[in-house]
ChimeraX commands (.cxc) that place a marker at each C-alpha (Angstrom):
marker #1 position 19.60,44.41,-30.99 radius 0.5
marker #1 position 19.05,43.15,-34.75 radius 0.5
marker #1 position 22.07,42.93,-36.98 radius 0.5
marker #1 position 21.61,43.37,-41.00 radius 0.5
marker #1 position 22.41,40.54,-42.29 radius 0.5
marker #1 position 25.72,40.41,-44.09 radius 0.5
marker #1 position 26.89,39.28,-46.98 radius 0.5
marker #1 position 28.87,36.43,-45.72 radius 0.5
marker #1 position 25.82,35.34,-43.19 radius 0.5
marker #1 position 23.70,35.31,-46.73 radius 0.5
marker #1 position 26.29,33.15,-48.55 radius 0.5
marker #1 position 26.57,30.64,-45.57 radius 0.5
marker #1 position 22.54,30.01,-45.93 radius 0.5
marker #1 position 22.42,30.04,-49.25 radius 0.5
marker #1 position 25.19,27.31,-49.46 radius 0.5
marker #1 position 23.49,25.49,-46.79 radius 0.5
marker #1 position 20.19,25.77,-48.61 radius 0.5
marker #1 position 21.69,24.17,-51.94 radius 0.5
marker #1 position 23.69,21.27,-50.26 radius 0.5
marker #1 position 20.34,20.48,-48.10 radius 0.5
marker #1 position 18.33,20.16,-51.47 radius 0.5
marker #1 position 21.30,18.09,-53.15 radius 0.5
marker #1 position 21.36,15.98,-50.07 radius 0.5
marker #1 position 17.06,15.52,-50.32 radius 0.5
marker #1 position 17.99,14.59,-54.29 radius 0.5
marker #1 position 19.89,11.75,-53.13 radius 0.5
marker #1 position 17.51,9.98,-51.09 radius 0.5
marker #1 position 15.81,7.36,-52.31 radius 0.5
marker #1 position 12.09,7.60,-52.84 radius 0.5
marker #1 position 12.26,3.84,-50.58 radius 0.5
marker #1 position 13.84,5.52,-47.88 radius 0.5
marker #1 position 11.59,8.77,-48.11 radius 0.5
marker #1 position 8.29,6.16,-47.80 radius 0.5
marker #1 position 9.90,4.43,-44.99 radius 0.5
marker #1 position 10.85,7.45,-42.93 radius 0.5
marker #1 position 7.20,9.31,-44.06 radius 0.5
marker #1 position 5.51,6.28,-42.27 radius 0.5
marker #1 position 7.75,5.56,-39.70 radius 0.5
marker #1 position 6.85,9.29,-38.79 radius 0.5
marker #1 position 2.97,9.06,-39.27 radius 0.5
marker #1 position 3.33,5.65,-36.50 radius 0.5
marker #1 position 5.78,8.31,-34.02 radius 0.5
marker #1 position 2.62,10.98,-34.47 radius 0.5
marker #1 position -0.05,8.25,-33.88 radius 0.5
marker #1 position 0.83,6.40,-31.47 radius 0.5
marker #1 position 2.05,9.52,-29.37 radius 0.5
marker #1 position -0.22,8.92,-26.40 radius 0.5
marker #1 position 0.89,7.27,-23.51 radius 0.5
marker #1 position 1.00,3.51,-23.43 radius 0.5
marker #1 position -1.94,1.92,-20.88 radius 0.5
marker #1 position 0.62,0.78,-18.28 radius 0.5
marker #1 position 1.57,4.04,-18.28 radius 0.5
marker #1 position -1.49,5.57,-18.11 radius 0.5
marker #1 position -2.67,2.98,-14.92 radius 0.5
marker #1 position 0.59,4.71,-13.35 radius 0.5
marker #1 position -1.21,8.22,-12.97 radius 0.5
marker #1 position -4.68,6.95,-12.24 radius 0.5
marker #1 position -2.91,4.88,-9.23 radius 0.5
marker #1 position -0.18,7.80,-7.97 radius 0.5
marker #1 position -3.39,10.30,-8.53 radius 0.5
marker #1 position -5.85,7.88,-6.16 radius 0.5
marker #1 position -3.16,7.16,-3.88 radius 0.5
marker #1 position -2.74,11.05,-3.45 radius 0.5
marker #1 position -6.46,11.66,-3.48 radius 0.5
marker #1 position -6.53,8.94,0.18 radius 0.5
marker #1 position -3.46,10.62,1.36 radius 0.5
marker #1 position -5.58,13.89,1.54 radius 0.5
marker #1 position -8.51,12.68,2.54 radius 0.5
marker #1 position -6.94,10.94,5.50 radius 0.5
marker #1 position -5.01,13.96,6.69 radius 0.5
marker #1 position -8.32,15.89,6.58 radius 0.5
marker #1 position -9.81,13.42,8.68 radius 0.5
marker #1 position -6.94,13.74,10.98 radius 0.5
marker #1 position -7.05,17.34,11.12 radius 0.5
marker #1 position -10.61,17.61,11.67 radius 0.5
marker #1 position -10.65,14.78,14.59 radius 0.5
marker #1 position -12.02,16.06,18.10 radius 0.5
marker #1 position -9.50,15.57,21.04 radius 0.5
marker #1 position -10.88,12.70,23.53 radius 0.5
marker #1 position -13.05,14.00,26.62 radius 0.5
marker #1 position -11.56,12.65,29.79 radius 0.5
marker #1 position -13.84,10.73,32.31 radius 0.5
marker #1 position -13.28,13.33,35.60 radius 0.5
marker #1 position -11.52,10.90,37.63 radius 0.5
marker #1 position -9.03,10.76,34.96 radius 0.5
marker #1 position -8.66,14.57,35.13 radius 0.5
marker #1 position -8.55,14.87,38.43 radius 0.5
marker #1 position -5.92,12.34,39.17 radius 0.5
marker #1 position -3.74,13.75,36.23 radius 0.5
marker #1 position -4.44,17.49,38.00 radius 0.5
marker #1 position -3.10,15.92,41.33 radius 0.5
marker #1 position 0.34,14.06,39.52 radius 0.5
marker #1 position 1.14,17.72,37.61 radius 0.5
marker #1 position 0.17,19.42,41.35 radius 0.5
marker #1 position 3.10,16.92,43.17 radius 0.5
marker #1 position 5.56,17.40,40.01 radius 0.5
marker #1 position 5.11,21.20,39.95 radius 0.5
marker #1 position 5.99,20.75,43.80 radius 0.5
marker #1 position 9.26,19.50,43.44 radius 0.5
marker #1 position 10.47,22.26,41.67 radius 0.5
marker #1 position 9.04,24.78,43.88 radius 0.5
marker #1 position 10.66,23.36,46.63 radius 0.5
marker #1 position 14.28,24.54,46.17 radius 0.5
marker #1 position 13.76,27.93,43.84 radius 0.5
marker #1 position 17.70,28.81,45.57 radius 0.5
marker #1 position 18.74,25.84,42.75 radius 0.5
marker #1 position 17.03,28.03,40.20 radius 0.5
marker #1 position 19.33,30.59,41.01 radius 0.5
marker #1 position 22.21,28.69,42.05 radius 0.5
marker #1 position 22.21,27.84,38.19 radius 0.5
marker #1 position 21.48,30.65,36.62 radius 0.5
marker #1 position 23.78,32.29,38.53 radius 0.5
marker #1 position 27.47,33.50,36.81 radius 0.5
marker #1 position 29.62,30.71,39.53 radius 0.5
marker #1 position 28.10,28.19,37.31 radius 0.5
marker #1 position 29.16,28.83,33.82 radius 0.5
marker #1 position 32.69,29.54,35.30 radius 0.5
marker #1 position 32.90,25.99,36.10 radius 0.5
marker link #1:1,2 radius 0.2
marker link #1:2,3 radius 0.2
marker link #1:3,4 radius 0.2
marker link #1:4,5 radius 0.2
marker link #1:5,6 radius 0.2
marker link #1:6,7 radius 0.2
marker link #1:7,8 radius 0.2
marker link #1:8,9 radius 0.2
marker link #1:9,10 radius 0.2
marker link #1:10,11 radius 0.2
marker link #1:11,12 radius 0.2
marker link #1:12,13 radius 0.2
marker link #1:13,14 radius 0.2
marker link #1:14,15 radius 0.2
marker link #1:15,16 radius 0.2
marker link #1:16,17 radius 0.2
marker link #1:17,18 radius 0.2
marker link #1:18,19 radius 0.2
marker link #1:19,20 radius 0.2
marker link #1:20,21 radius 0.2
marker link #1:21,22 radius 0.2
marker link #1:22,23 radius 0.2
marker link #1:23,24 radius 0.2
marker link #1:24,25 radius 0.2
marker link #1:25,26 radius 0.2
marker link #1:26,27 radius 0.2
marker link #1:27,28 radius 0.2
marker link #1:28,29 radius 0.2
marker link #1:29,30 radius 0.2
marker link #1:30,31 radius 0.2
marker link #1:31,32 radius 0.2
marker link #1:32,33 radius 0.2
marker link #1:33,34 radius 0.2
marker link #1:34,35 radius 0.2
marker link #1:35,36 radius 0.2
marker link #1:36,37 radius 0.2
marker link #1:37,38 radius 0.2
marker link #1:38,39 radius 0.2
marker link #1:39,40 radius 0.2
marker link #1:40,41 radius 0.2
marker link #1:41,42 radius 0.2
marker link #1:42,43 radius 0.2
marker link #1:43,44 radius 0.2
marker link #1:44,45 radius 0.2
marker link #1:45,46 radius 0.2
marker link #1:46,47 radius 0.2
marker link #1:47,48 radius 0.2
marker link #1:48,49 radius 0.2
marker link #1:49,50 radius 0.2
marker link #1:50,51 radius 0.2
marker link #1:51,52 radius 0.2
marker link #1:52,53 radius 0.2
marker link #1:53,54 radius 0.2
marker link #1:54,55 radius 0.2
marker link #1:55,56 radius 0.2
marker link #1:56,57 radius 0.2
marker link #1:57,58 radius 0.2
marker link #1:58,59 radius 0.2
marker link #1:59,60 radius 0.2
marker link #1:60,61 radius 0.2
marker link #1:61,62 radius 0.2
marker link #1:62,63 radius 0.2
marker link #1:63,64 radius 0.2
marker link #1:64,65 radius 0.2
marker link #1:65,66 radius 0.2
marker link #1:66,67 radius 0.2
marker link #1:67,68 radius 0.2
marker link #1:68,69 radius 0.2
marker link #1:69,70 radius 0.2
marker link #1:70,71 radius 0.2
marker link #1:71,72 radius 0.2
marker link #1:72,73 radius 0.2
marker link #1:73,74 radius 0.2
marker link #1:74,75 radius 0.2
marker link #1:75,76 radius 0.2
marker link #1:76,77 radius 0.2
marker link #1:77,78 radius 0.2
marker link #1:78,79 radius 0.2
marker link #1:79,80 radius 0.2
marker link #1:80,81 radius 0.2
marker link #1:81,82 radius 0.2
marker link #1:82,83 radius 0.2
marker link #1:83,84 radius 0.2
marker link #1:84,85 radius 0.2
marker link #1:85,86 radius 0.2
marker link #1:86,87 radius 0.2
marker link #1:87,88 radius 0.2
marker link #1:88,89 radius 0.2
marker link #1:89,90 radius 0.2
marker link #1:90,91 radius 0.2
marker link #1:91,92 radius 0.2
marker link #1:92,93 radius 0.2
marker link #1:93,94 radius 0.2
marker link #1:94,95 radius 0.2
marker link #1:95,96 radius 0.2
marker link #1:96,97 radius 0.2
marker link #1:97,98 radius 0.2
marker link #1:98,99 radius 0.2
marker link #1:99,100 radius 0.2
marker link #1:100,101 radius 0.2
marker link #1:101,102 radius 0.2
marker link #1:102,103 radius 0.2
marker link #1:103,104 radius 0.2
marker link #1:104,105 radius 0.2
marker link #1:105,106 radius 0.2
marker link #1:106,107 radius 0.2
marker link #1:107,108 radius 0.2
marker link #1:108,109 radius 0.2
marker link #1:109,110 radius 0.2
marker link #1:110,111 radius 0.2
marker link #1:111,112 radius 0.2
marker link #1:112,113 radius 0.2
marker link #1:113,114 radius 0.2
marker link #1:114,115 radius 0.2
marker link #1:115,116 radius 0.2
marker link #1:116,117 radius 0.2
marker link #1:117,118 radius 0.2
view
């Protein structure tokens, strides 16, 4: 939505516009020069400092081994058992899985609606 611009918004900027070049007339030429170069050193010397710069070369290599070791971890191979191993880890899981096939009334006795009652 654009508004004309009234007559009271065009005196306000035109009063602003005459004190701003009444307040520029007042300034020294001294103070001008200083400011002028103290802005030419702001716009020069606007890169980062070097410690700063050795801050994002070390975060960016310490992110770059970070990646590379979970990508190594990711792409690892799971260790082959010897078969004795295997077969004596089958028989523990067999005799484990036996004692809770032994009593499946237990299964039942829990699940059952006596239980939560209690």
């Amino acid at each position: 939505m654009n508004r004309l611009p009234t007559s009271r918004n065009e005196d306000f900027d035109r009063s602003l516009r005459q004190l701003q070049q009444h307040a520029e007339g007042a300034v020294s030429p001294a103070a001008l020069a200083r400011l002028r170069q103290a802005r030419q050193q702001a716009t020069a010397g606007a890169g980062a400092s070097p410690w700063r710069r050795r801050g994002w070369w070390l975060a960016t290599a310490c992110s770059a081994v970070l990646a590379v070791t979970v990508a190594v971890q990711f792409n690892r191979t799971p260790p082959v058992l010897p078969p004795s191993v295997a077969a004596d880890a089958a028989a523990e899981l067999s005799d484990d899985a036996l004692l809770f096939d032994e009593s499946p009334e237990l299964y039942l006795w829990l699940g059952s609606d006596t239980v939560a009652m209690e």
